[in-house]
C-alpha positions in Angstrom: 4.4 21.1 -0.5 2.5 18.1 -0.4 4.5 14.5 0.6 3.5 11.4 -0.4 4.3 7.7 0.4 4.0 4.6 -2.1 2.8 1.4 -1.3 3.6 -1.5 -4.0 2.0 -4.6 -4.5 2.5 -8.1 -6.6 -0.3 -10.3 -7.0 -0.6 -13.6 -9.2 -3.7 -14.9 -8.9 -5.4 -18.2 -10.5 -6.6 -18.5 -14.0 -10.0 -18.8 -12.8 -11.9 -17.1 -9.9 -10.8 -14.3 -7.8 -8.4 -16.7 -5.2 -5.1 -15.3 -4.3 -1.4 -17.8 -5.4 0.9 -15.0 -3.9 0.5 -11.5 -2.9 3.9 -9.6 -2.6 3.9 -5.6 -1.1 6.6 -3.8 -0.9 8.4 -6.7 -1.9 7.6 -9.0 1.4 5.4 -12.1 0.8 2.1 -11.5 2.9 1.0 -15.5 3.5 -2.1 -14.3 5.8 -3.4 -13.4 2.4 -2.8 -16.4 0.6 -5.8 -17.7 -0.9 -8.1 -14.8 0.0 -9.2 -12.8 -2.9 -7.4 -9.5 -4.4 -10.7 -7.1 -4.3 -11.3 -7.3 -0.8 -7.4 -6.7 -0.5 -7.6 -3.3 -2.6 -10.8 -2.4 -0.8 -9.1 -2.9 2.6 -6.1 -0.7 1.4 -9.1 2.0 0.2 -10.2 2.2 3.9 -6.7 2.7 5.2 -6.2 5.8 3.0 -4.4 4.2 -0.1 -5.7 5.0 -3.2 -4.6 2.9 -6.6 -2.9 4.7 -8.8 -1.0 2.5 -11.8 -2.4 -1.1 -12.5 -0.4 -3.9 -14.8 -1.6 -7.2 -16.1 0.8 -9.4 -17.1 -1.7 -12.1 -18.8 0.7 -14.3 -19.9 1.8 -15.0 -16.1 -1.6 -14.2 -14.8 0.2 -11.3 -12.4 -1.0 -8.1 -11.7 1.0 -5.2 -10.2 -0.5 -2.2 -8.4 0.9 1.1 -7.0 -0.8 2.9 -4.3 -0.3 6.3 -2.9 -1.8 8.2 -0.3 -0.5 11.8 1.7 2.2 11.8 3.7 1.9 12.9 7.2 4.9 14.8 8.6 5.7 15.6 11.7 6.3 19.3 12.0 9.3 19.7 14.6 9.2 22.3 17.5 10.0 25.7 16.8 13.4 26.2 18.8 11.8 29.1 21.0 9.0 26.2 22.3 11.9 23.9 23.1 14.4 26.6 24.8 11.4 28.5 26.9 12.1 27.7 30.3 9.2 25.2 32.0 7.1 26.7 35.2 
């Protein structure tokens, strides 16, 4: 069955232009993106394998929140045979 992991993100941006007040994932402020813009943001999560999912605009506050998903790798353990075989 297929996993998958979520990646959230809080972003309140200035009435006018693209230019970043606070950008919030996972609930952590991320101030080396303070003042860049939110596009290149999304785009940079699209080349890291994060696809956008669920977008809200909240005009009256000028905030937008954005929900990202993307597959979740698991590790597959040993198989108890592998880790009980005796090593040559």
């Amino acid at each position: 069955m297929q996993k998958w992991e979520y990646f959230f993100v809080d972003a309140n941006m200035y009435p006018f232009g693209n230019k970043l007040i606070s950008l919030y994932v996972n609930g952590e402020e991320l101030r080396d993106w303070k003042q860049g813009s939110l596009h290149l943001f999304v785009n940079q999560l699209g080349e890291d394998g994060w696809e956008l999912v669920a977008m809200r605009h909240d005009s009256k506050y000028d905030q937008n929140s954005l929900i990202f998903k993307r597959p979740k790798i698991v590790k597959k353990a040993r198989s108890t045979k592998q880790s009980q075989a005796p090593k040559t």
